[in-house]
N, C-alpha and C positions, 0 to 999 in steps of 0.2 A: 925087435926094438925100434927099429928106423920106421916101422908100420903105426907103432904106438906113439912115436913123436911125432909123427905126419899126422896124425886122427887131433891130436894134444893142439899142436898147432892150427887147425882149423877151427876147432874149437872154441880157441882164443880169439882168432881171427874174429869168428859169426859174434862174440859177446862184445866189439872193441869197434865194429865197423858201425857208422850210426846211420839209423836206419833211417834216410834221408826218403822212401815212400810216405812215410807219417805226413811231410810237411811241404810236402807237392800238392800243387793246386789240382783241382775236382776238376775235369773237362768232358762234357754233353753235348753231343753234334744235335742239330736239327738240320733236319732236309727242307731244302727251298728250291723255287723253280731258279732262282740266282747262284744255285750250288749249298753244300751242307756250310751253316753257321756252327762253330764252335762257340760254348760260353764256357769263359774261364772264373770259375770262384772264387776268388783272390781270398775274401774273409767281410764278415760284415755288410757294408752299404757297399763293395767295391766289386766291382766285376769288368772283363774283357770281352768283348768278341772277336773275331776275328771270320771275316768271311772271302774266301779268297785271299790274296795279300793285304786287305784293308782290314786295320787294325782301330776296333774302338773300347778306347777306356771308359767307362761309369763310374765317377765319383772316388778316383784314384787316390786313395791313404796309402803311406808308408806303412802305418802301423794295424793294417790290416790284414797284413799278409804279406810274402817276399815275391819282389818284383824283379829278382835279380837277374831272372831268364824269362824274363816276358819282354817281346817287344815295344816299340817305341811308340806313340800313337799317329795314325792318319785324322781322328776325332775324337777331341775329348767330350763329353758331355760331366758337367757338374749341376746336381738337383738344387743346393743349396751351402750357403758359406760356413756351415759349423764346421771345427775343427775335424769330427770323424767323417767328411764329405769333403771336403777341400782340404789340398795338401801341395800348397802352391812352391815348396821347392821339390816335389816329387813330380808336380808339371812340368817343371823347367827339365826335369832329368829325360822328360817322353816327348817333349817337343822337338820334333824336327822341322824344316824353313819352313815346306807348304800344313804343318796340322793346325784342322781346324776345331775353335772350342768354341761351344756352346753352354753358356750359364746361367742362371738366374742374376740381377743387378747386383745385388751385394756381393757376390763372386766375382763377377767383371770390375768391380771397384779394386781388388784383390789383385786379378792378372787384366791389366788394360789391354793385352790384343784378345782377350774374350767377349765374343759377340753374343749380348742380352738375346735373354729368350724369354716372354711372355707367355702367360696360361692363353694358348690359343693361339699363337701363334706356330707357324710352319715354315721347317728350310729344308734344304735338298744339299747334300752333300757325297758326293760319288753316286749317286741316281739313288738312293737311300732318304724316304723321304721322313724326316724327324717331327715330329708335333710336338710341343709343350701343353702338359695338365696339371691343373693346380694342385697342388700338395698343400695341407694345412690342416691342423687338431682343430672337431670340432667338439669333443670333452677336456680334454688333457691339459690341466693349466700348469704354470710355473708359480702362479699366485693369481687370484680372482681377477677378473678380463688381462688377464698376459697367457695367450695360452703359449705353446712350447714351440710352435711353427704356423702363425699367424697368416691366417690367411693373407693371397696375394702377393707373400712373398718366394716362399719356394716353388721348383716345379717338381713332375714328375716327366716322363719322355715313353712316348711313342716311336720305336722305329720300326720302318717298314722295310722289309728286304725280300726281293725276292715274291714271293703270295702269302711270306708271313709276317704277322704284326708281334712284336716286343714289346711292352712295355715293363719299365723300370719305374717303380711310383716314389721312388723318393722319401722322404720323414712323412707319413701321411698317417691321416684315417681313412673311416668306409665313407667320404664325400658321396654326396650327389653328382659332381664331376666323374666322380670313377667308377659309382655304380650305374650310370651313364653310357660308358666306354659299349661299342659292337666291335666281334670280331678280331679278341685277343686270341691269337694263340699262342703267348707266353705271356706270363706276369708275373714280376719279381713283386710282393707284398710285404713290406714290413711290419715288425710282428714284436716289439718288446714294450711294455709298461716300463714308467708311465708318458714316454715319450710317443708312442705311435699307437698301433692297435693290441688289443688281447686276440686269443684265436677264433674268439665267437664275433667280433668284427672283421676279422679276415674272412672268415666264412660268411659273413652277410656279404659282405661285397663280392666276392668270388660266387655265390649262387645269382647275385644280381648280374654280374656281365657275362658270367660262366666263361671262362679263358679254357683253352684245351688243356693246358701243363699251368699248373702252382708250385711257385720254388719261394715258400716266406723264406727271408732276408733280414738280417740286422734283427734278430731276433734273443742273440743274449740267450739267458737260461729260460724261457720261456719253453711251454713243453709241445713240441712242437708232435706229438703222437695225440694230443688231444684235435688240432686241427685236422689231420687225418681222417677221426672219428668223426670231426661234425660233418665233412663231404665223403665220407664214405654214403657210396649208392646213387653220388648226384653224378658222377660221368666225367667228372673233373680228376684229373690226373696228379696226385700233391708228391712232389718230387723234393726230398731233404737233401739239400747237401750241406757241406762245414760251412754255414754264414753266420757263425755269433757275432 
């Protein structure tokens, strides 16, 4: 009997206890001559690194994921001010004295110790050297000449760490700035209608700069097993993790 109530009781136990692995963030090391980077999936346009104890947030929402056991940041980077990209009382919650952020101009109007970052421009932060590239729709309107991320306003970011390049591209299409790019070997690509790209524009641009690993981002219901399809054979590496 006391056998049958112990088995009863666990039982209970496994259907009551919730299963808090569903909703733990995705974590992929990469190897660098600066040591293995970790990237943290948070959810959507929002991701972590972490390399060594330096901690950098990309485009930090609350509502993208829980931050409850992520640390605080050494570097923020923000691509641009829409609400699902900038989450300026979830900045204030990762700012500690010395972090530093890096924005595009209508986000530094947003948080004023954010230091602008221009397409083309270059800063260094803990020997990590950051590039800004332009992010902007060159189909996708909101209405005839208002497209949806207008060129010269947002960016996308390059970092460099270690012998390897990252980049994060932000609300973008397949620009000629980005099919452009030498020498990714990671690219976060965004990938939802009618805001950014379909998967046959992610795949133009990714056969254009050929990055080692493709992880599309901010992708929503978008079917992300046809992007697959279209680089399957080309040597590019397409890595899905939970970014709707």
């Amino acid at each position: 009997m006391k056998a049958i109530q112990l088995f009863s009781t666990l039982i209970l136990t496994a259907m009551t206890v919730p299963n808090f692995s569903q909703n733990q963030t995705e974590v992929d090391r990469i190897s660098t001559s600066a040591g293995d980077v970790e990237i943290f999936f948070i959810g959507h346009g929002s991701l972590m690194f972490r390399t060594g104890g330096y901690v950098i947030h990309i485009d930090p929402v609350r509502s993208s994921g829980s931050y409850e056991k992520l640390p605080e940041a050494d570097l923020i980077l923000v691509t641009h001010e829409h609400y699902d990209h900038l989450d300026t009382s979830l900045i204030k919650k990762l700012k500690k004295t010395l972090t530093v952020m890096f924005g595009n101009a209508a986000s530094a109007e947003k948080v004023p110790w954010s230091q602008v970052m221009k397409p083309g421009d270059v800063r260094t932060a803990a020997g990590i050297k950051i590039e800004a590239v332009a992010a902007y729709n060159l189909v996708n309107e909101r209405s005839k000449g208002s497209p949806f991320h207008p060129k010269g306003v947002g960016n996308g970011y390059i970092l460099t760490i270690g012998d390897k390049r990252f980049y994060a591209a932000g609300d973008t299409e397949n620009t000629p700035e980005m099919k452009a790019l030498k020498d990714i070997d990671v690219a976060f690509l965004p990938m939802n209608l009618p805001y950014t790209m379909t998967p046959e524009m992610v795949a133009d641009a990714a056969k254009a700069f050929r990055p080692g690993i493709l992880y599309p981002y901010h992708f929503g219901d978008t079917d992300t097993d046809k992007l697959a399809g279209l680089l399957k054979g080309t040597g590019i590496e397409v890595r899905i993790r939970n970014m709707k």
